[in-house]
N, CA, C and O of each residue as an XYZ file, in Angstrom:
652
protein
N      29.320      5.699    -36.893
C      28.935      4.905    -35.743
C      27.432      4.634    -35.803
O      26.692      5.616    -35.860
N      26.942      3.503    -35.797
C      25.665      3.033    -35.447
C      25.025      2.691    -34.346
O      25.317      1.911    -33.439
N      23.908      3.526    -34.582
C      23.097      3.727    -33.338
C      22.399      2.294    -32.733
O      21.896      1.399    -33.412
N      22.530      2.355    -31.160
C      21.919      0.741    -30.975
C      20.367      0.911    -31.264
O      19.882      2.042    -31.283
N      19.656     -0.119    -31.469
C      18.366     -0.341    -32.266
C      17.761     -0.624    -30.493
O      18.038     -1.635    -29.848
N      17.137      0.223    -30.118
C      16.240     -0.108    -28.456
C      15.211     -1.505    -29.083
O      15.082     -1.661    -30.298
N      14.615     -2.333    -28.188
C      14.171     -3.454    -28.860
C      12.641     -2.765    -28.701
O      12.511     -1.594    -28.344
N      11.707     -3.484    -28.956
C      10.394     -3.072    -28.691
C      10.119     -3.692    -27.206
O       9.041     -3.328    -26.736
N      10.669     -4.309    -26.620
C      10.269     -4.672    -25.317
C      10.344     -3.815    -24.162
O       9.684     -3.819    -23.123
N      11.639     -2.803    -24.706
C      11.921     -1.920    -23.471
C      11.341     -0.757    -23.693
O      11.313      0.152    -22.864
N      10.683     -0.695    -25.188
C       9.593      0.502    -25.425
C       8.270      0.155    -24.998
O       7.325      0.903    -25.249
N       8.139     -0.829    -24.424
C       6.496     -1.342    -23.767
C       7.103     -1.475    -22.573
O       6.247     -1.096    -21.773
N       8.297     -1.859    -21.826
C       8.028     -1.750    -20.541
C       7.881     -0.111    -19.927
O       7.150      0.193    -18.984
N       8.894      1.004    -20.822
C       8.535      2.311    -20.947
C       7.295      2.813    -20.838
O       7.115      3.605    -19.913
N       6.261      2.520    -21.648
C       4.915      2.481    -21.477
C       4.470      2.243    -20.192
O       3.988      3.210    -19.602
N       4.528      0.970    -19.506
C       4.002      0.709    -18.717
C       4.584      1.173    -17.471
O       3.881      1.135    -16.461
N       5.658      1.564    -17.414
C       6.463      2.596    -16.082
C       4.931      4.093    -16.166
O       4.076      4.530    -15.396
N       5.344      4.326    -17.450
C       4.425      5.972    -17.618
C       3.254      5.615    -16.842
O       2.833      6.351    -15.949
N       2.750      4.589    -17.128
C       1.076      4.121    -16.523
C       1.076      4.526    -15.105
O       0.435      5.430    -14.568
N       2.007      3.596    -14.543
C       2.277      3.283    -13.281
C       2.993      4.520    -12.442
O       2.527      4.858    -11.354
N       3.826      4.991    -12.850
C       4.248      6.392    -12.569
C       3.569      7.746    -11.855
O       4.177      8.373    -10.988
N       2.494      8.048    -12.232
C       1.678      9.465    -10.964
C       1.765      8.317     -9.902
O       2.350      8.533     -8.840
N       1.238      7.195    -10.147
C       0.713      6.389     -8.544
C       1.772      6.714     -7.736
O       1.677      7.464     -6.765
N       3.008      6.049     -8.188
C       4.269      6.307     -7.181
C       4.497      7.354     -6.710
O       4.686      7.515     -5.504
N       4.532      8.631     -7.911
C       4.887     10.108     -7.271
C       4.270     10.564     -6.084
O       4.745     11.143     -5.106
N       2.585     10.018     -6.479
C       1.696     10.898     -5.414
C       2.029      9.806     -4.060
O       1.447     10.147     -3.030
N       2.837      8.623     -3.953
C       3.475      8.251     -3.018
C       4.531      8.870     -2.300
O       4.634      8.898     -1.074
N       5.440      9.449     -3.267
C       6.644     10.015     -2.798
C       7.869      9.535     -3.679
O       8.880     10.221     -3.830
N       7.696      8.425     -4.181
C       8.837      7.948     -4.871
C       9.367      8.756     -5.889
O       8.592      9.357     -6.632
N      10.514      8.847     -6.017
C      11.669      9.325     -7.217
C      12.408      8.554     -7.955
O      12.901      7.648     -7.283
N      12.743      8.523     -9.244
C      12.989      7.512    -10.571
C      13.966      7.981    -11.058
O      14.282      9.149    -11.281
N      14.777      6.448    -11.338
C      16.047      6.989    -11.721
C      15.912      5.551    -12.565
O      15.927      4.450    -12.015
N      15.786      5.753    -13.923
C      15.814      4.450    -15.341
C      14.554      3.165    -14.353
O      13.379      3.438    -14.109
N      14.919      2.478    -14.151
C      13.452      1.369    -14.385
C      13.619      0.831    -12.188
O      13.251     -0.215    -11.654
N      14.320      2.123    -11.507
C      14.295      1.934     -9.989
C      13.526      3.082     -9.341
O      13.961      4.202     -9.606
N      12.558      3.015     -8.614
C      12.223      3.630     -7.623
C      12.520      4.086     -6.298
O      11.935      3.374     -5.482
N      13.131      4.903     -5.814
C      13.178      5.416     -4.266
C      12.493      5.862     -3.664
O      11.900      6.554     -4.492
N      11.671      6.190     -2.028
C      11.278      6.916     -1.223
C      11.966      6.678     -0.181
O      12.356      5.514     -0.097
N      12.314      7.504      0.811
C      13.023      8.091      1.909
C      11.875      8.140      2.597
O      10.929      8.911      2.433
N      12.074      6.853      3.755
C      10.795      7.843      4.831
C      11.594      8.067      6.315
O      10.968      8.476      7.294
N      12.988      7.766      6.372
C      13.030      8.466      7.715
C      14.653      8.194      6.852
O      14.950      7.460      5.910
N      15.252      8.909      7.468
C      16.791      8.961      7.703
C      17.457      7.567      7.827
O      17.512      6.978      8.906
N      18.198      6.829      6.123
C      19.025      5.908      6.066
C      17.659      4.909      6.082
O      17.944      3.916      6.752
N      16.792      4.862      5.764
C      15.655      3.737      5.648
C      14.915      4.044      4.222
O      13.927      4.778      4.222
N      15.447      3.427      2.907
C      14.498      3.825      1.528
C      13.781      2.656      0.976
O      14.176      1.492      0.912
N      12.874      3.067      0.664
C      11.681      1.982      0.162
C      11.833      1.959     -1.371
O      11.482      2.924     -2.050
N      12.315      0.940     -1.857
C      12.371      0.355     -3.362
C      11.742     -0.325     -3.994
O      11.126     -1.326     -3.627
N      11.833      0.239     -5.275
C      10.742     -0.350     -6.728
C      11.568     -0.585     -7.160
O      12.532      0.157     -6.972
N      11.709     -1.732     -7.990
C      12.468     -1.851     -9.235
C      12.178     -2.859    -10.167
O      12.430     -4.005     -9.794
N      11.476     -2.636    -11.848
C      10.985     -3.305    -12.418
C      12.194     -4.000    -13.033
O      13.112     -3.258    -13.383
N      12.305     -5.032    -13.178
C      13.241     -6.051    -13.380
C      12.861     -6.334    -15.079
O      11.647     -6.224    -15.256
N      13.424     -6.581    -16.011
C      13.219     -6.769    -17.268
C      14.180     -8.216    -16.867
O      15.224     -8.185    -16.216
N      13.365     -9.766    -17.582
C      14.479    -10.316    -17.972
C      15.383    -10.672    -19.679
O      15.081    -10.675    -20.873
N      16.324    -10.875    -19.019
C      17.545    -10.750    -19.615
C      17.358    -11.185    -21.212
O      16.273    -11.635    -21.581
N      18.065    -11.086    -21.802
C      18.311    -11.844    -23.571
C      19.540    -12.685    -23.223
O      20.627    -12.306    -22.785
N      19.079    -14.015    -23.545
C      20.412    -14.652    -23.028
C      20.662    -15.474    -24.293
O      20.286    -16.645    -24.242
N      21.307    -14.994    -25.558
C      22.052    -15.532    -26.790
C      22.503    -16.406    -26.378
O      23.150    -16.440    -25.331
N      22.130    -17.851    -27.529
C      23.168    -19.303    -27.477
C      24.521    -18.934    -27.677
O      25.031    -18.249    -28.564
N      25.053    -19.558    -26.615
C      26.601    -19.630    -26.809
C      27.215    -20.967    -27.348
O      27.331    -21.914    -26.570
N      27.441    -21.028    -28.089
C      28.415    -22.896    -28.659
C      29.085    -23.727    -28.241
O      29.214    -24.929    -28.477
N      29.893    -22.470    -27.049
C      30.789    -23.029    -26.133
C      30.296    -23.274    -24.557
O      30.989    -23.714    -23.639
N      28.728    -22.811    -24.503
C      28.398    -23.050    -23.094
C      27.936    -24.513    -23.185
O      27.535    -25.159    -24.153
N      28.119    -24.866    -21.829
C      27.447    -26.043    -21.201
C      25.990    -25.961    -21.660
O      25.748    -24.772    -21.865
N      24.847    -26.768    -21.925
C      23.195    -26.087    -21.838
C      22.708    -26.495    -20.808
O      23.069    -27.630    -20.496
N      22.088    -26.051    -20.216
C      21.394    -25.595    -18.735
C      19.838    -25.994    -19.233
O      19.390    -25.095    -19.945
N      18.934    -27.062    -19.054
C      17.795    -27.479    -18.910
C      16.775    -26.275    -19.014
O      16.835    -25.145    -18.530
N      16.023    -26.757    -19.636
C      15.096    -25.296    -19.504
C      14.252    -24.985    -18.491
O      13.750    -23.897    -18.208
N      14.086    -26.600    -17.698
C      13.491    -26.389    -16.667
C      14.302    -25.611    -15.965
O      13.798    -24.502    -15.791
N      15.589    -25.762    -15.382
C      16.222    -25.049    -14.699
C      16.584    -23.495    -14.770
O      17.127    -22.948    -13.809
N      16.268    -22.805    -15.936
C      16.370    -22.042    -16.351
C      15.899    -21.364    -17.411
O      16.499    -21.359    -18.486
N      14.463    -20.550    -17.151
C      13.351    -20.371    -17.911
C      14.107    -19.258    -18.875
O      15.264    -18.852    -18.776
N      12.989    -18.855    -19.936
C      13.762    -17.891    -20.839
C      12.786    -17.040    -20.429
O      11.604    -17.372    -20.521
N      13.263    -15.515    -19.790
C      12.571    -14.426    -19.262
C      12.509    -13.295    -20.496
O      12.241    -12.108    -20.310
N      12.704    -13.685    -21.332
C      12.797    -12.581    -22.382
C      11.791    -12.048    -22.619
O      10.742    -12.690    -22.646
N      11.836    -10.748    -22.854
C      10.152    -10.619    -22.950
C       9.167    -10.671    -22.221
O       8.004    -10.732    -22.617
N       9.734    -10.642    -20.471
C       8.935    -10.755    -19.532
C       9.564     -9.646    -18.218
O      10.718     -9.220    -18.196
N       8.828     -9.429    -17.509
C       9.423     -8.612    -16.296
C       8.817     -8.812    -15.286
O       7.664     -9.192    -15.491
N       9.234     -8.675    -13.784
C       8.794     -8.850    -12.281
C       9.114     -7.402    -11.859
O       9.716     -6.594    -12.566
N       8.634     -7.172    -10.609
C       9.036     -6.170     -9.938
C       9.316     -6.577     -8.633
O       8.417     -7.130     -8.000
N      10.535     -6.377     -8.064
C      11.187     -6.096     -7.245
C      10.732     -5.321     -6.087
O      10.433     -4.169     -6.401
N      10.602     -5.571     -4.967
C      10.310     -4.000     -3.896
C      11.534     -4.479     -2.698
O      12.246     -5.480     -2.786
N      11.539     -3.670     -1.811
C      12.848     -3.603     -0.690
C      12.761     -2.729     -0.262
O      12.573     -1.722     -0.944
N      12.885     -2.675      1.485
C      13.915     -1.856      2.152
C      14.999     -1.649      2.534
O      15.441     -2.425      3.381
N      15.776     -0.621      2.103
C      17.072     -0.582      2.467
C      17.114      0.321      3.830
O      16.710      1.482      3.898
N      17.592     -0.317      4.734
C      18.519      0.117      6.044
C      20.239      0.566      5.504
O      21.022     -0.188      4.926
N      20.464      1.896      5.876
C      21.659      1.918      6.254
C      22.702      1.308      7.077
O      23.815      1.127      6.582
N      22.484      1.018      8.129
C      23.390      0.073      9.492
C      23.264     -0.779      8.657
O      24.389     -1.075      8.255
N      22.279     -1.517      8.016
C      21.956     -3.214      7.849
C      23.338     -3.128      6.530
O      24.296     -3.900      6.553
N      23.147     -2.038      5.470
C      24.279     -2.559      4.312
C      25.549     -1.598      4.821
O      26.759     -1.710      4.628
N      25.207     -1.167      5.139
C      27.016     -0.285      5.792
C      27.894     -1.577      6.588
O      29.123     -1.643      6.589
N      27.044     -2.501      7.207
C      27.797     -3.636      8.270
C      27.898     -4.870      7.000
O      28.842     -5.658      6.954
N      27.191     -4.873      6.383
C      27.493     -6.423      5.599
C      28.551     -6.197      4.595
O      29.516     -6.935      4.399
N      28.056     -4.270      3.517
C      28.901     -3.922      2.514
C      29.167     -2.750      2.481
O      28.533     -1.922      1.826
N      30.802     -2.357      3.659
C      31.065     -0.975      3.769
C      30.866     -0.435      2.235
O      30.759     -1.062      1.181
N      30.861      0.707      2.466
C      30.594      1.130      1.110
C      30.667      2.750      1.309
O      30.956      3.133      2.443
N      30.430      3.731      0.300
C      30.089      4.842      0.898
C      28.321      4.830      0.578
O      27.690      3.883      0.109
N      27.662      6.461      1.074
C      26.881      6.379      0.872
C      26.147      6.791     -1.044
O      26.610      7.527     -1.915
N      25.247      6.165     -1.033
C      24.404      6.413     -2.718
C      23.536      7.435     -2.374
O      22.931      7.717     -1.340
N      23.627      7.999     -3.646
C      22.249      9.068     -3.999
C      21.130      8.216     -3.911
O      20.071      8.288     -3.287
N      21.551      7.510     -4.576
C      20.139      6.056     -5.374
C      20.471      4.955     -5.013
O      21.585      4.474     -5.222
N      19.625      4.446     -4.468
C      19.436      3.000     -3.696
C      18.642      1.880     -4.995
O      17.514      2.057     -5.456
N      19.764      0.550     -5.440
C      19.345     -0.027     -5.811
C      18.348     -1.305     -4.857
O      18.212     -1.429     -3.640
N      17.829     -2.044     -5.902
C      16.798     -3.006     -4.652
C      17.365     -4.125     -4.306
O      16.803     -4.768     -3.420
N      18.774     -4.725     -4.976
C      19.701     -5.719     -4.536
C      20.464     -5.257     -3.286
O      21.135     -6.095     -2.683
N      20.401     -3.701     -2.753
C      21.258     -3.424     -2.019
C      20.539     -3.114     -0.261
O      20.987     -2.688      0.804
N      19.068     -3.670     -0.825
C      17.951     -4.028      0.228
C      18.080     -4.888      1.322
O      18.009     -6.042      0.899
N      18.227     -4.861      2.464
C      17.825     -6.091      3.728
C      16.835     -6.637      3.318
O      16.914     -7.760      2.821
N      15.460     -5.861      3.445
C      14.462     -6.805      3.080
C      13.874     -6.450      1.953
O      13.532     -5.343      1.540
N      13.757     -8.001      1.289
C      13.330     -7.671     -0.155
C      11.715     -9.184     -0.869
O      11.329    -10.276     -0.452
N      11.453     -8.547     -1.693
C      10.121     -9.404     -1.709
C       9.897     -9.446     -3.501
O      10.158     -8.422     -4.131
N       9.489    -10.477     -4.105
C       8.600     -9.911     -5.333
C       7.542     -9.875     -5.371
O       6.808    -10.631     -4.735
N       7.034     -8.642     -6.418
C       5.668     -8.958     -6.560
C       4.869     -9.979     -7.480
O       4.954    -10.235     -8.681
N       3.936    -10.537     -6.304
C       2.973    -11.291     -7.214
C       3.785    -13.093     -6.978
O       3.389    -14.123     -7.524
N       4.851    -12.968     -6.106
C       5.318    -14.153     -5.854
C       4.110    -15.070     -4.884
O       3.685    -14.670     -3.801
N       3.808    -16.009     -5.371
C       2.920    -17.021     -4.108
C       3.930    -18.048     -4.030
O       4.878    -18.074     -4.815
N       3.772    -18.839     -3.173
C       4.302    -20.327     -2.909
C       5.476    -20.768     -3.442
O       5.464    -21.824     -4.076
N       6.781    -19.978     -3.262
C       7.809    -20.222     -4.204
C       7.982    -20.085     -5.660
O       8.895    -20.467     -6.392
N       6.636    -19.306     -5.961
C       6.517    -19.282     -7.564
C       6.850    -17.875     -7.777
O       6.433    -16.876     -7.191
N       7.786    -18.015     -8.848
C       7.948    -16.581     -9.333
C       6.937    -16.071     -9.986
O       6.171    -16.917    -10.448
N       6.605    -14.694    -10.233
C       5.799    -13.705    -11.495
C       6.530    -13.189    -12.194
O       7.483    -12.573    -11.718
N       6.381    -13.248    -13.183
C       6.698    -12.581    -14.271
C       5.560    -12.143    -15.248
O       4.689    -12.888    -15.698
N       5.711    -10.828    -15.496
C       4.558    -10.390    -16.284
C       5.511    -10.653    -17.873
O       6.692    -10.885    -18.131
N       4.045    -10.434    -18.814
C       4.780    -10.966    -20.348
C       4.351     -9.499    -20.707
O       3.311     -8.953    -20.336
N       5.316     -8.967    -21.479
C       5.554     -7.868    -22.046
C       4.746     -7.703    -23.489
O       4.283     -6.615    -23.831
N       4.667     -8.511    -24.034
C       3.748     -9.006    -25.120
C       2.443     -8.792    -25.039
O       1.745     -8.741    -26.051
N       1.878     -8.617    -23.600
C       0.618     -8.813    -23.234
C       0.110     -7.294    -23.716
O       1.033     -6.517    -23.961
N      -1.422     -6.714    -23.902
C      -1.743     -5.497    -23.771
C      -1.389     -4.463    -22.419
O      -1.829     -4.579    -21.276
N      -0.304     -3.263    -23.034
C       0.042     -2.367    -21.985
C      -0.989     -1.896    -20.734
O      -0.628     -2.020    -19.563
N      -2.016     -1.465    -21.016
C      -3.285     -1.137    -19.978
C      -3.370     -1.987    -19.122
O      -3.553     -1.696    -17.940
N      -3.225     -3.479    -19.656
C      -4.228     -4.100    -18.732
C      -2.752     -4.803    -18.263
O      -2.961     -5.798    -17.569
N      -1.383     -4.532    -18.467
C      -0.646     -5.263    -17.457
C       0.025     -4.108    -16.425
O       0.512     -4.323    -15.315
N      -0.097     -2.824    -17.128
C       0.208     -1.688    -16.150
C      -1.070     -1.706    -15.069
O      -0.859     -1.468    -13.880
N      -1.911     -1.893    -15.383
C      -3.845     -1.788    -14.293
C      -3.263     -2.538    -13.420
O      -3.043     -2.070    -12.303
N      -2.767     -4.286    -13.838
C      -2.478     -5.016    -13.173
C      -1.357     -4.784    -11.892
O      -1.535     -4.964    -10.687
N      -0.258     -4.363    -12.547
C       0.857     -4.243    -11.920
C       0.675     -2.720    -10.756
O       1.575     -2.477     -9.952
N      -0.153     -2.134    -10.813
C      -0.461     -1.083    -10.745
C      -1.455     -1.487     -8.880
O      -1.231     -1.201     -7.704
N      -2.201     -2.025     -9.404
C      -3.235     -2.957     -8.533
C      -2.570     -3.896     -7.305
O      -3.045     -4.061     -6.181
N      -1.597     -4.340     -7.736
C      -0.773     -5.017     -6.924
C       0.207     -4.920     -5.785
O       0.428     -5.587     -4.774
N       0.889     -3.444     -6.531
C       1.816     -2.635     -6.248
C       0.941     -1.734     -4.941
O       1.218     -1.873     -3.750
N       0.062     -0.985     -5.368
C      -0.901     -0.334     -4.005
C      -1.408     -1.095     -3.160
O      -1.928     -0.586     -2.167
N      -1.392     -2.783     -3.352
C      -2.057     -3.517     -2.246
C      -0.756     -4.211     -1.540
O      -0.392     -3.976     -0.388
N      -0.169     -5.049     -2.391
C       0.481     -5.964     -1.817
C       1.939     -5.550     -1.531
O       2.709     -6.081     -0.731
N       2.134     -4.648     -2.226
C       3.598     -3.656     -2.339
C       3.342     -3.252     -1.266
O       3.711     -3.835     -0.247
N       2.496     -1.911     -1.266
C       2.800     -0.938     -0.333
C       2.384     -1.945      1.047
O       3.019     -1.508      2.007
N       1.804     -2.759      1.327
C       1.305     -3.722      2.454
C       2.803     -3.999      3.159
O       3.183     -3.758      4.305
N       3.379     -4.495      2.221
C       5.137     -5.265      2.550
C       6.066     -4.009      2.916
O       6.848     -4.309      3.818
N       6.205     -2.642      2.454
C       6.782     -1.880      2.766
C       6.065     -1.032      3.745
O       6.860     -0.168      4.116
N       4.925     -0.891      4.326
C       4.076     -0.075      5.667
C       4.750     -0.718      6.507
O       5.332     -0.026      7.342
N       4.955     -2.566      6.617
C       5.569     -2.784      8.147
C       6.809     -2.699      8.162
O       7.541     -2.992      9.107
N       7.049     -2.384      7.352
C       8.816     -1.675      7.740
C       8.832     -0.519      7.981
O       9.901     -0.290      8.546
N       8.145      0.543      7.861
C       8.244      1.916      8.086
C       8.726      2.333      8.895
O       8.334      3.500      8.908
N       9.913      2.075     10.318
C      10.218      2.374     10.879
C      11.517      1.884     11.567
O      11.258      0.695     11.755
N      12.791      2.107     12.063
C      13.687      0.934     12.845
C      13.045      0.391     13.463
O      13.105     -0.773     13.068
N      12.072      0.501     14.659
C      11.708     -0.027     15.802
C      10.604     -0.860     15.040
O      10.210     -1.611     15.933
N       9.888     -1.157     13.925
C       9.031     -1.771     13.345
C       9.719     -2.524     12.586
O       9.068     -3.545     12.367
N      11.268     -2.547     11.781
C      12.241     -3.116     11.276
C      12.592     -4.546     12.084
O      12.505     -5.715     11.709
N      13.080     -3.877     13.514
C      13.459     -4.391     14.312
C      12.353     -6.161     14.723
O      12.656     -7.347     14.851
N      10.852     -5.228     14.799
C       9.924     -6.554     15.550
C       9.462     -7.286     14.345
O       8.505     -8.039     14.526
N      10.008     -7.202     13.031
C       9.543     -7.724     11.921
C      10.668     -8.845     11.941
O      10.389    -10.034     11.786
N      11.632     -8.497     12.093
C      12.891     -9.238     12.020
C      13.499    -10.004     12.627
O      14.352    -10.813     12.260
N      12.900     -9.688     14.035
C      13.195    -10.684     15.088
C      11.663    -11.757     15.211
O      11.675    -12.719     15.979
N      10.748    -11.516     14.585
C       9.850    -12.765     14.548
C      10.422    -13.757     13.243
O       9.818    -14.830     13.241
N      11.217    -13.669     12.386
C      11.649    -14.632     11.327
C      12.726    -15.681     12.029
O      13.236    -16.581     11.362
């Protein structure tokens, strides 16, 4: 049996988790593969999750999809943040409860480094230091900014009813 060959992309986004990694801990967060959790009150968890995009091989038999319409993320990654409410996904998607809270399974969810309808994507290609510094930089300002006003139901609540 042959072993799968890891690509070099997911050994640099590896890297750049390690970078980024004490910051979160000395937050509180706990890691489970490329997602972050913190628990700050009962059924309310605050999510990381670095998003790698996809390898999407030509198919012969697919339709082709414009490239405008559909960029090639290979080799690139965003990060994800969210809060998950319990009531909020127990009512939309009974379910039972998770150890680990993914960030699709978030009420409110945001990317980082998104402006004006524009996505971010960081390039994996780039030097590790200076896109972990980056991502790193972002994550303590604009991250944790988006997840402080949720910190609470009753702060859930007046966030949600001004949208």
């Amino acid at each position: 049996m042959a072993s799968a060959k890891i690509s070099n992309f997911v050994l640099r986004m590896d890297e750049i988790q390690k970078l980024v990694d004490p910051d979160l801990k000395k937050l509180g967060f706990k890691k489970s593969a490329r997602t972050y959790n913190h628990s700050i009150e009962k059924g309310i968890i605050r999510v990381i999750h670095f998003q790698m995009g996809a390898f999407d091989p030509p198919n012969i038999d697919a339709t082709p999809v414009p490239q405008a319409l559909k960029p090639d993320l290979y080799g690139k990654f965003a990060v994800n943040i969210g809060v998950y409410v319990a009531e909020i996904a127990q009512a939309a998607f009974p379910h039972k409860e998770r150890k680990f809270v993914s960030e699709s399974s978030c009420a409110l969810r945001m990317r980082l480094g998104r402006t004006k309808n524009k996505e971010f994507w960081w390039n994996l290609s780039a030097p590790i230091d200076v896109v972990a510094e980056n991502v790193r930089t972002l994550l303590l300002a604009d991250g944790m900014a988006f997840l402080n006003q949720f910190s609470t139901r009753a702060a859930i609540i007046s966030e949600w009813v001004q949208f």
